[in-house]
Biotite code that builds the C-alpha atoms (Angstrom):
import biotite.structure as struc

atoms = struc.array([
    struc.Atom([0.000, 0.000, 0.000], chain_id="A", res_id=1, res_name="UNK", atom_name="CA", element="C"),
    struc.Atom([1.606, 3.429, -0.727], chain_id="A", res_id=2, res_name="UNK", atom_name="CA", element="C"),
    struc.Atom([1.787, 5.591, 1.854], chain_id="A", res_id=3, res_name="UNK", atom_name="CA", element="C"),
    struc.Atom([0.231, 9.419, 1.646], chain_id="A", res_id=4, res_name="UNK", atom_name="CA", element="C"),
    struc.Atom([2.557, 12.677, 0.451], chain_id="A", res_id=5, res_name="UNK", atom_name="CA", element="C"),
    struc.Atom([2.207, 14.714, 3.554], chain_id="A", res_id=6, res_name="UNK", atom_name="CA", element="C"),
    struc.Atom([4.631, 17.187, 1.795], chain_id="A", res_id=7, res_name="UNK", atom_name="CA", element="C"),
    struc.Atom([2.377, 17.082, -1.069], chain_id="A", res_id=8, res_name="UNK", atom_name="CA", element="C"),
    struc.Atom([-1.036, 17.559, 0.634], chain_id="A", res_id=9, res_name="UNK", atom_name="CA", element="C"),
    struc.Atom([0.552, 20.905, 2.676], chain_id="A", res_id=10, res_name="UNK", atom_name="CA", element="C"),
    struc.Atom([2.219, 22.256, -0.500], chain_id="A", res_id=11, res_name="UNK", atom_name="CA", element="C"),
    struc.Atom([-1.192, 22.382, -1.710], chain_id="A", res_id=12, res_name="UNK", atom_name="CA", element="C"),
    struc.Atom([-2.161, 23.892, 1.151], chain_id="A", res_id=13, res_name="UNK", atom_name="CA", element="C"),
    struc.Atom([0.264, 26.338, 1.675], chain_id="A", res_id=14, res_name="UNK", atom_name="CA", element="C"),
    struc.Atom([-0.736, 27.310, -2.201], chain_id="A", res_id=15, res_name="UNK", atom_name="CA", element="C"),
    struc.Atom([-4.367, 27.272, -1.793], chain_id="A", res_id=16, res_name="UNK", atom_name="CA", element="C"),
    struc.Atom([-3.829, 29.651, 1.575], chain_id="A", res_id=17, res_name="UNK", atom_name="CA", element="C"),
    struc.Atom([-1.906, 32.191, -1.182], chain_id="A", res_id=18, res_name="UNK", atom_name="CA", element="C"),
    struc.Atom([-3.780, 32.698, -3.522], chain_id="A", res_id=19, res_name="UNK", atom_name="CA", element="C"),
    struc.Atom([-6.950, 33.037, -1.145], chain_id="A", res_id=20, res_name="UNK", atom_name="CA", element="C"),
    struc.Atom([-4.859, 36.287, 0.279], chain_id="A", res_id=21, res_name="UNK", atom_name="CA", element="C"),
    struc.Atom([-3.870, 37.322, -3.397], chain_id="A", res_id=22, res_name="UNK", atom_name="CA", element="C"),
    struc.Atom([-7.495, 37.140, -4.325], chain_id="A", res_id=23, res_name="UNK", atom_name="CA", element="C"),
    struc.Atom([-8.354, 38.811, -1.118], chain_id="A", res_id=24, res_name="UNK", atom_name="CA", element="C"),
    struc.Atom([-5.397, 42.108, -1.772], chain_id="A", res_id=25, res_name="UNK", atom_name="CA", element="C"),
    struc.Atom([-6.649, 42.119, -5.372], chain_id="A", res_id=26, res_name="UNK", atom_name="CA", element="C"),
    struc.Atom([-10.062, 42.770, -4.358], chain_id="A", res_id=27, res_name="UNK", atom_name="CA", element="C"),
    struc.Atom([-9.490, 45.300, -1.232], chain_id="A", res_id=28, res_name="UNK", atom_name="CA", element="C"),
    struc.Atom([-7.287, 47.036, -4.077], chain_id="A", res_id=29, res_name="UNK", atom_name="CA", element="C"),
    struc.Atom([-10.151, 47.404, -6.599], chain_id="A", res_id=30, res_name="UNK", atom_name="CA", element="C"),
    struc.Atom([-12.436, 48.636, -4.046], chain_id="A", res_id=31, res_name="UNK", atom_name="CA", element="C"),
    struc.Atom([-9.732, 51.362, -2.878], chain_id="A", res_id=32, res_name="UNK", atom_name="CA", element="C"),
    struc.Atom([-9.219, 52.598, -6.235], chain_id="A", res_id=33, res_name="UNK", atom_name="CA", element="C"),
    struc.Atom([-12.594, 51.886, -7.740], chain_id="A", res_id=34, res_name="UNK", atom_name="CA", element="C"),
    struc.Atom([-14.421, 56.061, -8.001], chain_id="A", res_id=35, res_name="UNK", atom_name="CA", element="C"),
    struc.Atom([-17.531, 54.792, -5.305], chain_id="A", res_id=36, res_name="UNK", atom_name="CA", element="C"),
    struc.Atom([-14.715, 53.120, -3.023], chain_id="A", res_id=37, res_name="UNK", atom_name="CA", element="C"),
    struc.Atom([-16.496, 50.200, -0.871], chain_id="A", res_id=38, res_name="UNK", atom_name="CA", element="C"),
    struc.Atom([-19.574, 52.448, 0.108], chain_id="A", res_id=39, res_name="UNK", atom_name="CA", element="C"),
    struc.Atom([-20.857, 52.553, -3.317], chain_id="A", res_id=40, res_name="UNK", atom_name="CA", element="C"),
    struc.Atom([-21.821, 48.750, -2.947], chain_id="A", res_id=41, res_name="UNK", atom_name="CA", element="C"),
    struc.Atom([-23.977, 48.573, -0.502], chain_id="A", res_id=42, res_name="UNK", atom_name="CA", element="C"),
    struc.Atom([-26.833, 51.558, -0.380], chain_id="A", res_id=43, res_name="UNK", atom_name="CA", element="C"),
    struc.Atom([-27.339, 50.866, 3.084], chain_id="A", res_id=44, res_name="UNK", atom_name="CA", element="C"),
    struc.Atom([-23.489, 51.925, 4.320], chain_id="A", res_id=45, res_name="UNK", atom_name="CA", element="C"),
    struc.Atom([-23.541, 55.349, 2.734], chain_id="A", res_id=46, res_name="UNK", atom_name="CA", element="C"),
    struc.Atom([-22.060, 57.619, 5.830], chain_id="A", res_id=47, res_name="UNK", atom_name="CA", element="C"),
    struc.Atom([-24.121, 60.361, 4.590], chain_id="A", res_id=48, res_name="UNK", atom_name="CA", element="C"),
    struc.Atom([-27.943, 59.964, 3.150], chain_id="A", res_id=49, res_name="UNK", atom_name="CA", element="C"),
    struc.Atom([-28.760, 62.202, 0.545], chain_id="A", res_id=50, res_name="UNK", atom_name="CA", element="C"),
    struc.Atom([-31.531, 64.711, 1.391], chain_id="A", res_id=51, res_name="UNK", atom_name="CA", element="C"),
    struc.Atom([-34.625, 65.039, -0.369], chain_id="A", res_id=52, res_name="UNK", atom_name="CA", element="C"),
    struc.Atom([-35.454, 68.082, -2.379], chain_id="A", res_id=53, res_name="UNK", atom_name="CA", element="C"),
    struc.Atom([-38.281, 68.327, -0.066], chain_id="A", res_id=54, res_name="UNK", atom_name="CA", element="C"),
    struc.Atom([-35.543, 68.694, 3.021], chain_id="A", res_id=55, res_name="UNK", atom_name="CA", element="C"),
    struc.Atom([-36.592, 65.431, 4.297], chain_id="A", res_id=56, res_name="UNK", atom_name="CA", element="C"),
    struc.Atom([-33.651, 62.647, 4.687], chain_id="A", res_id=57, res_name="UNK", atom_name="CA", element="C"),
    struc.Atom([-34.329, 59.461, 3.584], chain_id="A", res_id=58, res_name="UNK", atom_name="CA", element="C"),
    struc.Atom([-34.950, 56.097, 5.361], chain_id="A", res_id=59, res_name="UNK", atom_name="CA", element="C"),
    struc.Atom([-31.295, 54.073, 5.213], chain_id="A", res_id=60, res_name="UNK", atom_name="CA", element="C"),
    struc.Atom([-32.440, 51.121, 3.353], chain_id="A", res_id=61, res_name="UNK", atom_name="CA", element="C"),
    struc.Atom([-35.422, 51.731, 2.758], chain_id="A", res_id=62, res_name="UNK", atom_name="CA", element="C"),
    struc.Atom([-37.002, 52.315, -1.604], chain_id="A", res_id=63, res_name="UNK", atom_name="CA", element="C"),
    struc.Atom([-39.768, 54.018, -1.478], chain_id="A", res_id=64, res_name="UNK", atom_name="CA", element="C"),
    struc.Atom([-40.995, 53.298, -5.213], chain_id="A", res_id=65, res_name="UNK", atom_name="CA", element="C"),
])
């Protein structure tokens, strides 16, 4: 019976675990440099609502259609 890599098996590892993080810089980088930065994905994390012509601030979250 042959017996398992273990060198193998946490090369792969050890690979996987990289390019996870790579994927992970490359991402946070895009976000950074992208013109809405990472507030312009999610409505509902905008720091500042935009008021209403009417003077009234909107509900976070909320579409009022």
């Amino acid at each position: 019976m042959a017996t398992p890599n273990y060198n193998y098996e946490k090369r792969q590892r050890e690979l996987a675990k990289k390019k996870k993080k790579e994927d992970k810089l490359r991402e946070r980088d895009a976000r950074k440099t992208s013109p809405d930065g990472e507030f312009g994905e999610n409505p509902a994390m905008d720091p500042d609502p935009v008021p209403s012509p009417d003077g009234d601030a909107p509900e976070a979250g909320v579409d009022k259609i």
